[in-house]
N, C-alpha and C positions, 0 to 999 in steps of 0.2 A: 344676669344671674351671678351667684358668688361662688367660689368654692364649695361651699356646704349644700347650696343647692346641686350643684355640679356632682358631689359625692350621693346626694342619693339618688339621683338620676342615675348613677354610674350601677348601686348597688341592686336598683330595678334590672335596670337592663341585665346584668349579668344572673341575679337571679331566676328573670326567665328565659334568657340563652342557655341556662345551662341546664333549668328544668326541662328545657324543650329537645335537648339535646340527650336526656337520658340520664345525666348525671349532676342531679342539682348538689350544691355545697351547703355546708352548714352555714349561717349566723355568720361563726369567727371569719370563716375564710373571705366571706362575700365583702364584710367589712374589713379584711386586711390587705386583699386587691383592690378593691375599693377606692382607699387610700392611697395604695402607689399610683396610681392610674390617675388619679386626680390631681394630686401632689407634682406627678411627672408634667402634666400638661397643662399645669398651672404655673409654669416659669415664666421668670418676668418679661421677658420679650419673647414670649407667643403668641402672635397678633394673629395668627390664620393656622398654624398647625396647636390647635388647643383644641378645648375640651368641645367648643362648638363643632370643629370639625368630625371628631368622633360621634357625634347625633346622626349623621346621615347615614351611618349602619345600623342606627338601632332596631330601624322597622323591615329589616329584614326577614323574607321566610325563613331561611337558612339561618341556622342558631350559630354554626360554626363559623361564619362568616361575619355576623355578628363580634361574637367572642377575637375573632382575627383582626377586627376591624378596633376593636378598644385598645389592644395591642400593637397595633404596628409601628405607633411614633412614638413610641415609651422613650425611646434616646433619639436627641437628633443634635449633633454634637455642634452642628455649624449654626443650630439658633440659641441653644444653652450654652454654648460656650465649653461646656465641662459635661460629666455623666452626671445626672440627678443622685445626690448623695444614698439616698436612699436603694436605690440600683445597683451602688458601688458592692452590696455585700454578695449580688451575685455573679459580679463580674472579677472582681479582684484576683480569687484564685484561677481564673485563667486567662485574664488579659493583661499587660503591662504594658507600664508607657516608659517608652526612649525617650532620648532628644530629638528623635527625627519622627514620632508616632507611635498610635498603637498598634500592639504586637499581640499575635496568639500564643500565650507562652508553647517555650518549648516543653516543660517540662511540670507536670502538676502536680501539687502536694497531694491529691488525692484524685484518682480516675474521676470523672463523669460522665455516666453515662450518656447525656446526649448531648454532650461536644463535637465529639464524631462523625455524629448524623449528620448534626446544625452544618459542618465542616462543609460536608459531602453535600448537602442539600445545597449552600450556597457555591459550591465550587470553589473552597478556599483548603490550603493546607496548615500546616503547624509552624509557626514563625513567620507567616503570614504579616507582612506591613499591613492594616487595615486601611492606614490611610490613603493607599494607594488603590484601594477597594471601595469602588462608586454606593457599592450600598451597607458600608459597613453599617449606617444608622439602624437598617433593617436587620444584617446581621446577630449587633449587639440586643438588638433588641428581643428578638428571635430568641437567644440566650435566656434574656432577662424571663420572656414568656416559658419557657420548658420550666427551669427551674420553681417558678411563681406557680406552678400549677401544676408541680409534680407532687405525686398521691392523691393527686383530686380529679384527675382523668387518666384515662387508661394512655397507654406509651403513644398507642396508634393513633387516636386522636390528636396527642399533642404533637406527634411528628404533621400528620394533619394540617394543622391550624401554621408550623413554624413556615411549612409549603406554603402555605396562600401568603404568609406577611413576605417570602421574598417576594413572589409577582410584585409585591408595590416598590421594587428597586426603580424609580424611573428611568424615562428615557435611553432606552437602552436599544442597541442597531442589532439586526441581524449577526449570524456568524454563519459562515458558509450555508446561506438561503435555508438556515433552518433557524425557526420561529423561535423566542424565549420562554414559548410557552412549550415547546416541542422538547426544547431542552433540558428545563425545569421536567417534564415526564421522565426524563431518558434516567436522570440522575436520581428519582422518588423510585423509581424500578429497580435502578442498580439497590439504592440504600435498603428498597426490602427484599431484597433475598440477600443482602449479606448478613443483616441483622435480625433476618426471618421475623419480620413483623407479621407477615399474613393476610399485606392487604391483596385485594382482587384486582386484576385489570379493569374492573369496573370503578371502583372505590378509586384507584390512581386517578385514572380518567375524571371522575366527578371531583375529587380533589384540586386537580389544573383548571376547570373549569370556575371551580370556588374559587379558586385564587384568581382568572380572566374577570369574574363579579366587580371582587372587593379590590383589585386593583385599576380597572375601567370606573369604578365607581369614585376611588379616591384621587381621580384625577377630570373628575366630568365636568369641572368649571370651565377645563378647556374646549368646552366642546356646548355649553350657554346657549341656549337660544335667544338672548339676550348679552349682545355684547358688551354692556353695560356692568353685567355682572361678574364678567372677564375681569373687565378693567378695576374693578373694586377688588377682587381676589389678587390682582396682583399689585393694587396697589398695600394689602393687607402685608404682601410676602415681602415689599423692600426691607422694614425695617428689623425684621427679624435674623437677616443675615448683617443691615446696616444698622447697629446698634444706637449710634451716635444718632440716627432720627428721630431718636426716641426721645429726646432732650428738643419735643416741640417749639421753645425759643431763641434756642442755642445754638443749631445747628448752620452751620455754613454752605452759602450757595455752591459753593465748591463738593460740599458733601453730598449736596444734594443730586447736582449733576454726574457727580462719577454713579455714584449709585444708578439713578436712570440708565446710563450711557450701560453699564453692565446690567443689568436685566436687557433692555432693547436689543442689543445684541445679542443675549444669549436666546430671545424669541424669535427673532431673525434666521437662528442658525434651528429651529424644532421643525422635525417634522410630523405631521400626525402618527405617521406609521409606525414612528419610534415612543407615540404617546400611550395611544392603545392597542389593546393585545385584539386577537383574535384566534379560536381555539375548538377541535372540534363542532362548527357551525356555531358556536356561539363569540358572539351576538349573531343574531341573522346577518345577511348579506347586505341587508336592506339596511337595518341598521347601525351596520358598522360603518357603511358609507356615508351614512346620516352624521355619524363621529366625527371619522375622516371630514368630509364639509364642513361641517359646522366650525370643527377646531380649523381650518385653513382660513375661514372667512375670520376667527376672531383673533388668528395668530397676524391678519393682514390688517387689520384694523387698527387694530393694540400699537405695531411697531409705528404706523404716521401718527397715533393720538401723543404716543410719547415723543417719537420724534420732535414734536412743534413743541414742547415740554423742555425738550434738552437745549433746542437752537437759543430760545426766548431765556432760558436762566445762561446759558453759557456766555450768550452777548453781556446780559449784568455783569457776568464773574469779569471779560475781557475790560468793560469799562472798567470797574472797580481794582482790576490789578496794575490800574495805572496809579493808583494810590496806597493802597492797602493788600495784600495777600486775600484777604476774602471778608465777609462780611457775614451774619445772620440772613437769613430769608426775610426775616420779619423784618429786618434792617427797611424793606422796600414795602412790604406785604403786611399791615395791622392785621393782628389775630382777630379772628370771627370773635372771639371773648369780649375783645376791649373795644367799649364804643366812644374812649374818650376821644374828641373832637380835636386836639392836641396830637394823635397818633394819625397823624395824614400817613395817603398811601400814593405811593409810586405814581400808580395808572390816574392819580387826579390831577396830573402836567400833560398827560398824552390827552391830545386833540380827534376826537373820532373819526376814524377815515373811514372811505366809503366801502361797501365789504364788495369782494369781489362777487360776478354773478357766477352760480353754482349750480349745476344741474339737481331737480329734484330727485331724493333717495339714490343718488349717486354718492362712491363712497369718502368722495369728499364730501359732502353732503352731509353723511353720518358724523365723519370725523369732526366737522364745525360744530354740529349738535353737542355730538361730545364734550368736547373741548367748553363748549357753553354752559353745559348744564354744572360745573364747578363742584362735582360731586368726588371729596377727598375723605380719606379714613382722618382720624385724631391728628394724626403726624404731621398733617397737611392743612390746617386750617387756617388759610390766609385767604381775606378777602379780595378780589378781584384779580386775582392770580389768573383764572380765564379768560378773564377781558385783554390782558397782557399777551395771553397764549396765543389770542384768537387775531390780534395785530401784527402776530410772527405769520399767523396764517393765512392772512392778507396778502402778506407780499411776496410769500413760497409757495410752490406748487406742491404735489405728493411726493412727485420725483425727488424735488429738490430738496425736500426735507428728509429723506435719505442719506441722499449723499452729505449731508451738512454733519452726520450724526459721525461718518468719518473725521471730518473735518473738526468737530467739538474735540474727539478725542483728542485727535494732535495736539492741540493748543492745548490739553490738560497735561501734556507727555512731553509739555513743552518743545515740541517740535515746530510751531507756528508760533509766533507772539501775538501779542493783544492787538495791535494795528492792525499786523497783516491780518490778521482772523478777521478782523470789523469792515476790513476793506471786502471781503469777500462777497458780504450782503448789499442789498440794492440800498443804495446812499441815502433815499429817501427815509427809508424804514431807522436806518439808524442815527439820523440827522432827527427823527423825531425822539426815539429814545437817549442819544444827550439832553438835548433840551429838556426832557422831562425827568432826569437824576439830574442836572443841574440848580432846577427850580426845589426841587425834592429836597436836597443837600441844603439849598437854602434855607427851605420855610426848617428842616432839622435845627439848622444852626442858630436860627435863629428863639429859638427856645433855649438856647443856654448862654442869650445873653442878658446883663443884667441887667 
């Protein structure tokens, strides 16, 4: 779909969230949020937090949850790069940028009314660094939503809806064994009786819960009952923080592997309990530990699928920096595009070895599958890039492909050199990848002679 479809999809859903909710908007307004909403989530490297993402709240009971859920990633500053121009006219009079980040001004050209709140909901003060603040995205955005949809709902509501967009600050730990969701209550109770909003203990209550929904929800890839689907979600999220992969012919094996090398780690380091919330019994007991499993098995799967991902390009990067600083991917890997018979690939020097024996649906097992089945977003389209992967996975065990994910990093931190790196792996494995960039290098060069 395009933009345009996108926008009236956008102006459905909202129309009947907000019928459903009690207070439908007119015509202008439905098409002037509409627009931001679309506009916002249509930035050019939005590969996974865009407008597709936003569909998986549409068919929600809950309208306000809904309407929270179109709003949450209005800014996300580390895949835009910058605040969507269009957003700038409601953030300007109270945010400003330093040299060293954004700041909640100290001092406003005119009060607003629900800065204060937005403040106190998120646990932030006034000259506040943002950047120092894990969820400013949510924050700012928060912002963006009160003011976009002030006189179109009543105060309580939109304090409401600003409550459920923090719960989707991720990953975030406990603070003296009391829950984020515990938290987020304590601070929505303070905020109404200072500001005598009116809500009930009950309405707070149902409130955190809304926000345990839409924030369990907007993170449920972790938790796939198909880890398959894992793996496509995150291979969607590299390129959005690593811009440069977005230039599918251009990019360097070097780019490639840092990139990897930080996602893996930072999967490595998640744990479910900091994924999903849990609040008042919801989700059930049963189900949240359905969660918890699930996301454990696909957070353990994920780290050895990339792991064999990073050993198999960092050995090319080690050979290749004995000649050149780095090289394109395609440089080794013909694009799924070109079927000219002149763009040979890498893996057609290497000699089939024999695959090791692997116990069935054991999680090496899976990981081979994986790794086989060569299933990459746009970013990724290199032929037999698997076959290559799956020759690393030959010769390393699960263990071993761990520990090597250390070992990549040095060599990029130049702590190890390109020898001692290549020495590390078993001689045979890399005794057959010379041979086969050597041959590689050749039939290259030999196309530009005359």
């Amino acid at each position: 779909m395009n933009n345009a479809d996108y926008y009236d999809q956008c102006q459905e859903i909202l129309t009947d969230a907000t019928s459903r909710l009690g207070f439908p908007l007119g015509d202008d307004k439905i098409c002037e949020i509409s627009s931001l909403i679309t506009e916002a989530m249509g930035g050019n490297y939005r590969c996974f937090h865009n407008f597709e993402h936003l569909l998986m709240f549409k068919d929600q009971e809950d309208p306000i949850i809904t309407i929270a859920g179109l709003f949450h990633d209005l800014v996300y500053i580390q895949v835009d790069r910058k605040i969507p121009f269009n957003l700038t006219v409601y953030l300007a009079p109270l945010i400003q940028e330093r040299i060293d980040g954004l700041y909640i001004k100290s001092r406003q050209n005119k009060k607003d009314k629900y800065l204060e709140i937005i403040l106190k909901i998120f646990g932030l003060n006034i000259d506040d660094n943002l950047s120092n603040f894990r969820g400013h995205n949510e924050f700012l955005s928060a912002l963006c939503t009160a003011q976009i949809l002030d006189n179109s709902l009543p105060l309580t509501v939109i304090v409401r809806i600003v409550t459920i967009i923090e719960l989707t600050i991720p990953f975030r730990q406990l603070e003296n064994n009391i829950s984020i969701s515990q938290q987020l209550e304590k601070r929505l109770s303070k905020v109404n009786q200072q500001f005598q909003l009116g809500l009930k203990n009950d309405e707070i209550i149902l409130t955190i819960i809304q926000g345990v929904k839409l924030a369990n929800l907007d993170v449920s890839g972790f938790a796939s009952t198909n880890v398959k689907d894992f793996i496509n979600n995150t291979w969607l999220l590299l390129p959005e923080t690593n811009h440069i992969l977005n230039d599918q012919y251009h990019y360097l094996i070097k780019d490639c592997c840092i990139a990897l090398i930080k996602t893996t780690k930072f999967i490595q380091c998640l744990f479910p309990e900091n994924i999903f919330h849990f609040y008042h019994d919801y989700p059930s007991s049963d189900a949240y530990e359905s969660l918890i499993n699930r996301s454990k098995y696909n957070l353990n799967i994920a780290q050895y699928y990339f792991a064999y991902h990073i050993i198999g390009l960092s050995i090319l990067q080690a050979f290749i920096s004995r000649f050149t600083f780095s090289l394109p991917l395609s440089f080794f890997f013909p694009h799924k595009s070109n079927s000219s018979k002149n763009n040979s690939s890498f893996i057609d020097y290497i000699i089939p070895v024999n695959k090791k024996n692997i116990i069935p649906n054991s999680v090496e097992d899976i990981v081979s599958n994986l790794i086989s089945a060569e299933f990459q977003p746009s970013f990724f389209p290199y032929n037999d890039l698997g076959n290559f992967v799956i020759l690393i996975f030959n010769y390393l065990t699960l263990k071993d492909s761990l520990i090597f994910i250390d070992k990549c990093l040095l060599f990029f931190e130049g702590e190890i050199c390109q020898d001692d790196f290549l020495n590390l792996f078993p001689s045979p494995l890399i005794k057959i990848i010379e041979d086969a960039i050597a041959q590689h290098l050749a039939e290259v060069r030999s196309h530009f002679v005359l």
